[in-house]
Every structure is written in C-alpha cells, then in structure tokens.
N, C-alpha and C positions, 0 to 999 in steps of 0.2 A: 616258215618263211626263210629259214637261213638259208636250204639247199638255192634259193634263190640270190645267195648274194652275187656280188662282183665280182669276186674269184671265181666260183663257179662258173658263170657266164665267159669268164674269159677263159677259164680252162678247157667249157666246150668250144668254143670260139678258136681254138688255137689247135682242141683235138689233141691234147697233152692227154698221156695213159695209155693213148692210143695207134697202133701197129703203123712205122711212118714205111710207106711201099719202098720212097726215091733211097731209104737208108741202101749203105752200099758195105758188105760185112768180108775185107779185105786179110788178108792176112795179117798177123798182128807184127806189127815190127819189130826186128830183134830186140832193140835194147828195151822194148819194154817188154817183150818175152823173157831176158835172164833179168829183169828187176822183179817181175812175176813170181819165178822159178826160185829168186834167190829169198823174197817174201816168205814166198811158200815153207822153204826149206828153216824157216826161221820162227814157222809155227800160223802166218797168216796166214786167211781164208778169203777166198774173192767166191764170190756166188750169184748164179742166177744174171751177171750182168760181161759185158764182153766188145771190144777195141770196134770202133766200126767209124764210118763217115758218112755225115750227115750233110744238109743243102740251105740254103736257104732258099726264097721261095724266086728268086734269080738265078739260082745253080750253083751259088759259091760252094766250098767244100771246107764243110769242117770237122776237126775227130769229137768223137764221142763216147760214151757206155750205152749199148743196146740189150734189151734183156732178153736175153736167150731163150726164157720161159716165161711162163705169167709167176708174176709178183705180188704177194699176197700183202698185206698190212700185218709189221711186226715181224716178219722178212730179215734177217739180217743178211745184207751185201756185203761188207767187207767186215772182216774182223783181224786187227792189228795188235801184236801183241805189243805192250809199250816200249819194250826194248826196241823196236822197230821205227819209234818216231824222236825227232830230231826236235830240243829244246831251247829255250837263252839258257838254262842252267847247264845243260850241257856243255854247250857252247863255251861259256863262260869256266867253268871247271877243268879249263884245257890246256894244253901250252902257251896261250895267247892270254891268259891273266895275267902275270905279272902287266902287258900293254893295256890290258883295262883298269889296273888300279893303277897305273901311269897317269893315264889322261879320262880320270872320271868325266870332266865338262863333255865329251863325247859318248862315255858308253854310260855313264850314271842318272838311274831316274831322281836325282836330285836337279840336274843339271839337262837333262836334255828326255821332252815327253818320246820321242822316239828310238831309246835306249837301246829295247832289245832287238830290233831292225838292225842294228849298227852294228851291235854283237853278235849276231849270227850270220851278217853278209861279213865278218870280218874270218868270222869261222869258217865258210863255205868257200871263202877264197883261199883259205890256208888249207881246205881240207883237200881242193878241188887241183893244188898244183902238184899234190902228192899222187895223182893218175888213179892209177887201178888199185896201188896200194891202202887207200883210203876205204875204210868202211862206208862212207857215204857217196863212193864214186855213182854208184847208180840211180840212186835218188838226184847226184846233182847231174848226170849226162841226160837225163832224162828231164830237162828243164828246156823248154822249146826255145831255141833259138831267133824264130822269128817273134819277137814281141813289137805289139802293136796297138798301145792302146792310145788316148789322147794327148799324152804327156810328150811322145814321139811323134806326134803329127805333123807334118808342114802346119803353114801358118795358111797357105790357101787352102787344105785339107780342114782345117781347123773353121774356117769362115764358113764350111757346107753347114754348121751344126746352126750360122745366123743366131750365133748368142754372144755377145761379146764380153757378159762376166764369165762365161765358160773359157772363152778363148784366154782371158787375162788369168784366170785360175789357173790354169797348163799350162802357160809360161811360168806363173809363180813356181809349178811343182815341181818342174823341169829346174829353174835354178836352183830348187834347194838339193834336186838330185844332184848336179852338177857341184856344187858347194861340200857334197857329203863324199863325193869323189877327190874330190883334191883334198881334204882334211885326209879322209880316209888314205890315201896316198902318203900326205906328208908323216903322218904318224907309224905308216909301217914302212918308213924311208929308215927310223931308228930303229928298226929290228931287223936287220940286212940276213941275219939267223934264221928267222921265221919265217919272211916271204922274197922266194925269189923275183931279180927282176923280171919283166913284162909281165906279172901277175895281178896287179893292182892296177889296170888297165878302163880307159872309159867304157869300152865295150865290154868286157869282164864286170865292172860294176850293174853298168846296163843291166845287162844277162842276168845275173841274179838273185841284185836286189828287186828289178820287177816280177821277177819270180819267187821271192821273197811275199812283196807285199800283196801277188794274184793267187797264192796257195796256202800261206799262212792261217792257220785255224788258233784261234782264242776262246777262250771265258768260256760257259755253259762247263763250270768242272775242271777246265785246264786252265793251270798257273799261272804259264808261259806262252808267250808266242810258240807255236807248235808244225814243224813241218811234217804232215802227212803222207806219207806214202800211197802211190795209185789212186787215190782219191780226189788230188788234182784232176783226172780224166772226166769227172762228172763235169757235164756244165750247168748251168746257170738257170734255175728258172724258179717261177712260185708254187713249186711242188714241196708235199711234207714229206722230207728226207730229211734229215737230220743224225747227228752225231751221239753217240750217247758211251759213258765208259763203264763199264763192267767190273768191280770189284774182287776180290780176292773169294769170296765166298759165293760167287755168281750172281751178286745183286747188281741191278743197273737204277740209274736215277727214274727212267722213265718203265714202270711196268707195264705187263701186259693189257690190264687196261686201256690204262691211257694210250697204248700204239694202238688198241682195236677201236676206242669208244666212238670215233669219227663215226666210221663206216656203220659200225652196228647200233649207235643210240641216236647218232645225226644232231649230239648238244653242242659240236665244237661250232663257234662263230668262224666260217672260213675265211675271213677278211684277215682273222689273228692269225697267224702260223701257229701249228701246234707245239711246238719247239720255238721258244723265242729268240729264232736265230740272230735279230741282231743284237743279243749280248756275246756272240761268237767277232763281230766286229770292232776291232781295236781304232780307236779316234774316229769315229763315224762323222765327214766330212758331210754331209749331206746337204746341210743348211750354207751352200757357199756366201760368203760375204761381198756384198756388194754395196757396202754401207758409201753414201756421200751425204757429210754432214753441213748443217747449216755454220757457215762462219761470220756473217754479218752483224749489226748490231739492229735494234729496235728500241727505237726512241717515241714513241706513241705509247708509250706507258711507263710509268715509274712508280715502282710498289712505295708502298707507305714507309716511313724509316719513323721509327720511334725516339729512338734515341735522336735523332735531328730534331722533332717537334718537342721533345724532352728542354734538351738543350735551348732552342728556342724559346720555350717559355718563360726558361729561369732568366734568359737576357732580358724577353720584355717585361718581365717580372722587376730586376733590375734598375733595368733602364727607367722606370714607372716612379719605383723608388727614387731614384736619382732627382728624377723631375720634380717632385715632388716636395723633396729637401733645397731645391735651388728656388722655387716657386717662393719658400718659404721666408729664403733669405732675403728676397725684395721687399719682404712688408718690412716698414721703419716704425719697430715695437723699443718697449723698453724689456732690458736684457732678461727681467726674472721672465715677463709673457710670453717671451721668445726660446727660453729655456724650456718652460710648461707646455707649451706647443710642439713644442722639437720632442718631451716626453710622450705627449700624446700620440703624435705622431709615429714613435717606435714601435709603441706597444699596436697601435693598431695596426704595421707592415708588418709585425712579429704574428698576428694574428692572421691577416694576408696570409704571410709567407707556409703558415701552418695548414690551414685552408688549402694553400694552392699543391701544398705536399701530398695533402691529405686528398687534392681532385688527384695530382699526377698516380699518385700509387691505387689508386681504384681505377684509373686509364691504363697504365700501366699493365694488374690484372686481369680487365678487358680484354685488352688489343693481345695478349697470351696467351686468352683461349680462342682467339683466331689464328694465332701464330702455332696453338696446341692442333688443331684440324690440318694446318698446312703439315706442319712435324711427321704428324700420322700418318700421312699421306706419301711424305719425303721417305719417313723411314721405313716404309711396308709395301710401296708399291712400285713396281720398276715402269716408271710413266713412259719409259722408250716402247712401251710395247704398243700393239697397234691399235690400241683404242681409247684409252686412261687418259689420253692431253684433251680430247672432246668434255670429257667430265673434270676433269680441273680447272680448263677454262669458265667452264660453269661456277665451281665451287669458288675457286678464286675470284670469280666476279663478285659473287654475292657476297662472302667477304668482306673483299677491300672496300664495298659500295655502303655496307654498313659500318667500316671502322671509321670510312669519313664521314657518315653521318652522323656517328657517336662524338667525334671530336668535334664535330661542326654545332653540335646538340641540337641534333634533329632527330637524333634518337637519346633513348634515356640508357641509364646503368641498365636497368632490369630489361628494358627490350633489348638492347644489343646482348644482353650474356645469354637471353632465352636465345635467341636467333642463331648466335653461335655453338649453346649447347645441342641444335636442333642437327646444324650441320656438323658436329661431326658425330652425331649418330647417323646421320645419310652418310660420312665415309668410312665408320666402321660397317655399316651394311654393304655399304657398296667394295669393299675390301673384303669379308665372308662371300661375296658372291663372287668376288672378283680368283679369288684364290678356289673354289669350289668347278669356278671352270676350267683354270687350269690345271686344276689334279684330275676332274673326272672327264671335262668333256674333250679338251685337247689331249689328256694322258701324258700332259708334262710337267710334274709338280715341281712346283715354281720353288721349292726349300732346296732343289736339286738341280736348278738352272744354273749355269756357269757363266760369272761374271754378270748377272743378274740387273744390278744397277750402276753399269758402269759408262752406259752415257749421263745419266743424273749427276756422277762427281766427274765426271771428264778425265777418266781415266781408261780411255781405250787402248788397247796393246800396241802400242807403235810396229809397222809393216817396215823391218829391215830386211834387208836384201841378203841374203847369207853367205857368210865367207869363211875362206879359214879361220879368219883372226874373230872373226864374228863368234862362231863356236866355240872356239877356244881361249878366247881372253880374260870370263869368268876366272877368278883370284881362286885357288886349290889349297885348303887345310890339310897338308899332310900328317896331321896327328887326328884327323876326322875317318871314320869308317864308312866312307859314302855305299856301300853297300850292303851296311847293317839293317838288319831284318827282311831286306830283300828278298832270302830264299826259302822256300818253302820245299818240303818232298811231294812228292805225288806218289801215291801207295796204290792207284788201280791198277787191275791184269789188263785188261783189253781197250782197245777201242773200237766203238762198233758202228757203222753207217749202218742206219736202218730207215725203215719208212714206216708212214700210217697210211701214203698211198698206196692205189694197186694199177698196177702196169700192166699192159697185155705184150704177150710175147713179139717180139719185133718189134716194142716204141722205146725209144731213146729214154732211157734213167738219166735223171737231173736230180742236183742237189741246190737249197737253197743257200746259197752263203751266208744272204743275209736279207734284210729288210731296205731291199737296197731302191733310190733311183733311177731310172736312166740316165742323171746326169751323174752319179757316180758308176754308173756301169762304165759311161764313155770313157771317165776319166781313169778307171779302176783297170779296166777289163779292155777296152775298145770297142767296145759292142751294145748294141741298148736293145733292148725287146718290146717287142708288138704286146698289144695288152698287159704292160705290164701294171698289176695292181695297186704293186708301192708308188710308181711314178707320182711326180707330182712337177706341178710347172708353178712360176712366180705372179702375182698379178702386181705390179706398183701402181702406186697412186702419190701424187702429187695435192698430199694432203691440205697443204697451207691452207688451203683454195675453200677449204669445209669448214673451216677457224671462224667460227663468228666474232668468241671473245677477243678485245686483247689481250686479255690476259693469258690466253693459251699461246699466243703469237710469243707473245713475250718470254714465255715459258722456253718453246721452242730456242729460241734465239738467247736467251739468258744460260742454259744449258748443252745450246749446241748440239742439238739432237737432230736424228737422219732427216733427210728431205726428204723422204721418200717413205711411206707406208707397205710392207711389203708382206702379200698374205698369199700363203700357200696353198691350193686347189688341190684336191686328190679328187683319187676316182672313188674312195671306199667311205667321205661322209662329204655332208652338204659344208663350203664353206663359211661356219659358224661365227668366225672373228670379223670376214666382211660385214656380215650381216649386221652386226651389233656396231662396228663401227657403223653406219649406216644408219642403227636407229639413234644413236649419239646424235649425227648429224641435227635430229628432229624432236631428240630428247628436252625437253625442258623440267627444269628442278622441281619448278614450280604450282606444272599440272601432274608429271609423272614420278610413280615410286622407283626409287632404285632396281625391285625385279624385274619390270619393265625390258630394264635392256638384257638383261640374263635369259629372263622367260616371256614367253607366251603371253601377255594379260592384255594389251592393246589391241585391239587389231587393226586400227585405225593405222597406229605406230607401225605396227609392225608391217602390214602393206606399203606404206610409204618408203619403209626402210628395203622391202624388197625390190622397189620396183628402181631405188638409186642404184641398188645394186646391182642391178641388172643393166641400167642404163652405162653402167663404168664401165662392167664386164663386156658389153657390145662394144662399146668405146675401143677396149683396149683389144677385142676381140677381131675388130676390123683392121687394124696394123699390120698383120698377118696377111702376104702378099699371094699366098695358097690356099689350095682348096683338099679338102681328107680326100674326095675322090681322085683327085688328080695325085697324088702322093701314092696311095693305093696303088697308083696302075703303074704307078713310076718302078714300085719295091718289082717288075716282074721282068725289069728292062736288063737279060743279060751282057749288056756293055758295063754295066757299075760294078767297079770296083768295089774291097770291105768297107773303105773311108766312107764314100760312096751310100754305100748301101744303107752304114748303119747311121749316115748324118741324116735322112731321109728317113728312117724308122723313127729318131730323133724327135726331128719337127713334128711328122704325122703325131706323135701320139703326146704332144704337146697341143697340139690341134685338138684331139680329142677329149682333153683333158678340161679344155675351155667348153667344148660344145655341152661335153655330159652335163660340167656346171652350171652352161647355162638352161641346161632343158630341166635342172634341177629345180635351179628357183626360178622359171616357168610354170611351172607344175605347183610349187609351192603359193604363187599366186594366185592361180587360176584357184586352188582350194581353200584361199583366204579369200578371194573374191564372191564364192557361194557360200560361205559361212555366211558372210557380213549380210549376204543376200536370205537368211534364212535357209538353206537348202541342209537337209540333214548332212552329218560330218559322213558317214559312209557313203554318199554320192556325191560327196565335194571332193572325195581323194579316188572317184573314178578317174579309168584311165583315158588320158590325157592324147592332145594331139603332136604332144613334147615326149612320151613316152616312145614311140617307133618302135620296134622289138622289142624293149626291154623293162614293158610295165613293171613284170613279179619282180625283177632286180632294183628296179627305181623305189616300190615302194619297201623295198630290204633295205635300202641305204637309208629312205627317209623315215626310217620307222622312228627312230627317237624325237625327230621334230615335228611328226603325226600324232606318237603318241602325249607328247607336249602338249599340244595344240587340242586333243581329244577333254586331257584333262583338265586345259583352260575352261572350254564350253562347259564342261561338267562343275565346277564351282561357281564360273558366273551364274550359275543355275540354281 
C-alpha cells in the first residue's frame, strides 16, 4: 500500500525524477563558474548535476541544477570539504568579537533566540566590504541580488495570497528585519575600525540577511547555523536529497542501506522524508499565530467557593448561639436556674460547635476530592487545545452539580466521595489517552510542546513592536560569561548532498530543506508549490456555539482562552482532532466511555461526529469565492507575474487541501454507514464516488482509521 501514498501520487502528478523538455541548459555564469573552480581547487566535488533554467508552467524563468546523467540512490552530488563552509563559530572567532561580547543582548542566546543570524550577517558585511580580498568574497557575490520573497512584498501583491494572518505575519517580519537594521547599524556606528561607512546599509542588510535565512543549513549533525556553498542552487521540493557529513574515517550518519532500502525493500513510509529534514530547520515558524482571545466576563455561573460557605457557616453558627443566650435572658428566673441554664446551655453549643467542626472538616474533605479531579486536570492538561474545554465542561458540571447536592444534603458523605472518586478515574483515563494521542497519533509529544499551558495562567508572550531600545535595554552582567558553553568543535571531513532518489538525465535535482508549508515557503522563499505534501491550510471554528455546559463557557472566559478553534488539515492524514472535537460535541459522561472519543467503539458516535464535521468543513468550504478548476487554468496565463503566479499556486492548493478533506471524511461515512448497515467491512471501504482518481492513495491515508475501525467490529464480535 505505501508505493500508493500522497507523495507518491503527487510526485507522479508533478513528474519530478523526470527529463523536464522546456529545461533550458545556458551557459553557466561566470561568478558561479570561478566559485565552482575555486571550490574545486580547494578539494570539493559537484557531480552528475549542472547550472540550467527552469519555467514554470506560465513560462517564468527560473535557475536551477539539472542532472546531467541519470542519478542513482546513494549518488553523492556534491561533496564539501568543511573548510569550505561558513559557521556562527567562525563568525564569531573573528575580529568582530570583541563587538559581540560588547552587546550580548543582541548576539547572545541568552538574550536573543536569533543569535547566530546576527552574527554572521555582522560577519558577511564585514567580510563582504573587504572585496576580492576576503576569503568568502565568492560565496557572498554569488548571493542573488534580486530577493523576493513575502516579507518584501507590496501590501496589494501581499492581498493576491487572500489571507490576512499571512499578510499581518510579513508585516511583523519585515519590522523585525527593519529593527535588526538599525540596531545592527547603531552598534557598528562604535567600531568606526571595523566597518566602513555605507556598509551597513538597508539594502546591504536586505541582501544578505535574506540570503542568510534562504540558504542557511542546521541541525541533522551541524552545530551551527551553517552557509553552504553551491548548494544554495538546488531548489525546493519533496524530493529525498538530503545532507549528510562524512567523518574522518569515511563513516557517514546515513549508510548505504538506508540511502538504497527505499528503492530496493519499498519499507520507507513516503509521506516521512527519509532524512528528517526538518530538524535542518532553525525556529520552524509554521504554526503562524492568529490567536484572538476571549476578554469579556461571564456571569451565568459561579463556581462553588468553600471557604465563603466555610465562613458562612461559622457566622450562622454564631449568630444562632447569639440568639439563643438573648432568648434566654427574657425569661424572669431566679439567678441560681438562670446560671444552671446558661451552663446547660454551653455545654450543649460546645457540643454543636464540635459537631459542626466535625460536619465542616468531612465537607471540607469532600469538596477536595472534587477540587482533587479539577487539579489534575489544571495541572496535566493544556485545556487551550482544541478539544479538552468539551470534556471539562462536562466533568465540571457533574462536579459542581454534586458538591451542591452534598452541601444541600441531597447526597450523603459516601455517595458524593464514590462519585467523585469515579470522576477522576474518567480524568486520569481520559488524560492517558489524551497524551497517547498526542505523542503517537499527532507526532507531537505534548512533554515537548513550548509554552504548553500558557493560556490556562494567562501568561502569553506580549507582541512588542521591535526597536532599538527594545533589543538592547536588557540590563548586561559584565562579570557574566554569556557565552559559556556555547561552542562546541565539529571534527567531520566532508559534507555531502546525497539522495535516495533517482533522477533521469535531464530532470531538475531539488533538495528538500525542509518539512516545509506553502505558507512558509511564501514567506520563506516567495514561492509555494503545486502538490505540495507538507502544505497544510487552517480551518477555524467558532467554538462557543458547541458549549452546552456553563461550565465550559465559564471556563473559557474565566481563563481567557482563544475564540477561535483552529485545526490543521493536511493532505498526508485524515483530520483527527476535528473529528474528536466533534464527537465531544455528542459525547456524553454518562452513556459513553472515555475511548469513545480517542477510538472507534460507537458508531452511532462516531457517524454523528462525522457527519458535524463535515457540515463545518462545507460551511467553511463555501467562503472560498474560487473554483481548483478555474485556478488551474489561471497558473497557464503568461501575463502573471512571480507575485502573481505563486499567490494563485497558494490559494489553489489551499483549495485542494479542503476538497481532499472533505472527500476523506465522505468516504469515511459512507463506510460507517454500511457497517451500521451490516455490510462486510471489505466492501464498506470499496471505492467510493468521493474517491475520483485517487482510491489506492485514499485508502493509504486512511489506513490507520480503517484499520481502527476493522478492529472495533472485530472485538464487538
């Protein structure tokens, strides 16, 4: 089944591997013929690949590497000796230290997560005014001057993309580039030594800080932010190219195996990259923020406060006493019956009073192992996420609905503590499953999520605007070593671009960078790609609206939490988290087990829950004022410019991103619909009138919630 996944399908789809005719193979231009020659002479090796220009399916023109010959799996295309590549440690080990232990708050990863950006666009401008004389003049003259991605966009070039957390993103980026200019400026204003004037220029920044952050290679083995030589040329696609460095004894991370086992065993999941390129990605923006949080209040509930009904008590407890001693003093006794009265009297409010100590501290204990399940909940579960406030609203109802019936005594000691110890065994269950999904079925274990539970204590990162004084007003310990433990050596010989694809002679070699979007390509790169795998688009929802309890409402608005639900769609699995917020919707404590919304065992549930899902997803599906065919025919129109072209690549495959979804959980119905109907499970997952070309790939994606689903029927059995 794998050779059938979604990469695949898109890679035939796209005809990557394969001899592109319109490539156009020019002569190669000088400066990157003596960067080649001076490579060469310095011990690298470039193979099998070569300078050409490429189209898109409009006629634009862009460069590329074309392979010469055919390209085998385990192939090395370039090999770099490491002398050959440009580091922060290098950087930093230069004449330009003394300015970085100056003003840590700018080049220090104490003080700033974009450190080694800073220190090496400070190095390439100091290296780059010293001309021809400079070892790295041809790495840096060979930095394309025309940069073009979405952070330089007009603001009407910016509105083709029709997304307006995209368009406010690239403004943000843009100012902090702008901000990291004029710092960067002011600070080598005092080393009038180091850098001549008009060096430190917006356009000079420009230049090659975004060549900087569009060439830049990380992690996977490297230290450092790492500039590559010639291997900038590759561009961009979901092909397995990948980087790998060669040691001193000729050993590499990835052996010959694993570069061949694709092709010859066919075990690799092609949806994963075989190289997990984006650990090669430094602060993977992916996830853009679009948070707009709830700030109003809600008055339609008021949790139970113990210590008020505490308090309370003892006054009318008090006040009872009180009355009772005035009461007494009306009756006209003689003084000894009135004395002996008034003792009676003590001893029996002392007796009360013990009594009433002795109910409060058993209420007390009580209403603390309700307060013990809320805890558990508070401190193990980040309720911001998109589906946890549906089942808290729950759990908090039933609850608060028993601690006032216990206080009210409508329930006894021993029913309220069973009820309670009942519920937070449903929330440590539902917390094991809760955490189970997102380490195996999302792939993002939540021990390693950043900033985790930080709408729960309201402490989200305030969005300041960046300035000089901004960066720089952090207070500096000059008897502090803010770059202690910072450097590490790198001891391997080479670096080598290699593949586990295979190329046919005359198709364009691409490298992947990373596990990227199209809305970080736009923003990254300026460019977004057709079928591209990783894409993934937003769906929001306007969750309030699905609140049954108050108590969720409350919650909301008590915490300050986003208004907005916002779940990610890909093209490479079904989306999982609508889905489950969906059977939440219809979840009840009462009839259903916690698995329920994890797994398969309803089907009643779980039809229901697909078919809301489906009704949003058209919902939100219909807003979208285009049509994929019309888009399509638009990409062939040679008047479009790159903006142009690639805002429309953009949309399209945001378009396509929703339709695949929805023909997903179409398909998923229609096969919960002939279960329920008795029909055997292999011709409830025939294919489908939702399926259109792409049954074997549809049921490659849905295999894990087929196979789910196979082995629900098989236990209810």
């Amino acid at each position: 089944m794998k050779r059938h996944s979604i990469g695949k399908t898109f890679t035939k789809l796209k005809g990557l591997n394969k001899a592109d005719p319109d490539a156009i193979i020019p002569e190669t231009p000088k400066l990157i013929e003596d960067f080649i020659e001076s490579l060469n002479s310095q011990g690298a090796i470039i193979n099998k690949v070569k300078y050409a220009i490429f189209q898109t399916k409009n006629g634009l023109k862009y460069p590329g590497l074309i392979a010469t010959e055919t390209i085998q799996p385990n192939d090395n295309l370039v090999i770099l000796p490491r002398e050959t590549l440009l580091t922060t440690k290098q950087a930093f080990e230069s004449p330009l230290k003394p300015m970085f232990l100056e003003f840590p708050q700018f080049f220090s990863p104490k003080f700033m997560p974009k450190w080694q950006y800073h220190i090496i666009l400070s190095f390439l401008l100091y290296e780059y005014q010293k001309g021809t004389e400079s070892k790295w003049h041809l790495l840096i003259n060979n930095f394309p001057k025309d940069i073009d991605y979405a952070v330089f966009w007009k603001r009407e070039d910016l509105e083709l993309l029709q997304d307006q957390r995209m368009v406010k993103h690239a403004i943000e980026k843009y100012r902090y580039l702008i901000a990291t200019f004029q710092t960067l400026q002011y600070i080598t204003s005092k080393y009038p030594d180091l850098f001549k004037p008009g060096i430190v220029t917006l356009d000079n920044i420009i230049w090659i800080y975004t060549s900087i952050v569009t060439r830049c290679f990380g992690g996977q083995g490297l230290k450092y932010v790492t500039m590559v030589p010639f291997c900038e040329l590759f561009n961009h696609e979901n092909a397995d190219v990948c980087y790998d460095l060669q040691q001193n004894d000729g050993r590499t991370k990835y052996n010959y195996e694993f570069m061949t086992q694709k092709v010859i065993k066919g075990e690799k999941d092609d949806d994963e990259l075989s190289v997990s390129s984006f650990d090669n990605s430094l602060c993977s923006e992916d996830d853009i923020s679009d948070s707009e949080f709830v700030t109003s209040d809600y008055h339609e509930y008021q949790e139970f406060n113990f210590d008020e009904y505490h308090e309370k008590s003892i006054k009318n407890f008090t006040n009872n006493q009180n009355q009772m001693f005035e009461k007494l003093k009306l009756y006209n006794e003689d003084q000894e019956s009135f004395n002996r009265k008034i003792k009676e009297l003590q001893e029996f409010q002392l007796k009360l009073r013990k009594e009433l100590n002795i109910k409060l501290n058993i209420q007390k204990d009580v209403f603390q192992l309700a307060i013990n399940s809320k805890a558990m909940l508070f401190q193990n579960l980040d309720f911001g996420d998109n589906f946890s406030i549906l089942f808290l609203g729950q759990i908090f109802h039933i609850l608060d609905q028993s601690i006032k019936m216990y206080f009210q005594e409508e329930l006894s000691s021993f029913k309220a503590r069973e009820i309670f110890a009942k519920i937070e065994q449903i929330c440590s269950c539902y917390l094991d499953n809760w955490y189970t999904f997102n380490n195996v079925v999302k792939k993002n274990p939540v021990q390693q999520k950043v900033n985790s539970f930080s709408q729960k204590i309201v402490k989200r990162p305030s969005k300041v605007i960046p300035t000089v004084e901004s960066f720089l007003k952090m207070p500096v310990d000059r008897s502090f070593n803010y770059y202690q433990n910072v450097w590490e050596n790198e001891n391997f010989k080479n670096l080598l671009m290699r593949t586990r694809d295979y190329f046919e002679k005359g198709s364009q070699v691409y490298f992947c960078y990373s596990q990227l979007s199209n809305r970080m390509m736009i923003l990254k790169y300026g460019m977004a790609l057709e079928y591209n795998k990783f894409n993934s688009a937003f769906l929001r929802i306007e969750y309030l609206k699905y609140l049954q309890k108050k108590e969720a409402i409350w919650i909301v608005h008590r915490f300050k939490l986003d208004k907005f639900k916002r779940f990610k769609l890909k093209f490479i699995k079904p989306p999982y988290e609508l889905i489950i917020f969906c059977k939440l919707v219809y979840w009840d404590l009462n009839i259903h087990t916690v698995e329920t919304i994890f797994q398969i065992q309803d089907l009643k549930l779980e039809k229901k829950a697909l078919n809301l899902a489906l009704e949003i997803m058209d919902e939100e599906n219909s807003k979208f004022t285009e049509k994929i065919e019309d888009l399509e025919q638009q990409l062939k129109d040679k008047s479009l410019g790159y903006h142009e072209y690639f805002a429309i690549v953009y949309r399209l495959e945001r378009l396509r991103i929703y339709r695949y979804n929805i023909n997903l959980i179409n398909i998923m119905i229609i096969a919960i619909d002939k279960i329920i109907n008795e029909v055997p499970f292999e011709q409830a997952i025939e294919k489908t009138e939702f399926d259109f070309d792409f049954y074997l790939t549809n049921r490659h994606t849905l295999k894990k919630y087929f196979d789910e689903l196979r082995c629900a029927l098989y236990q209810s059995k």
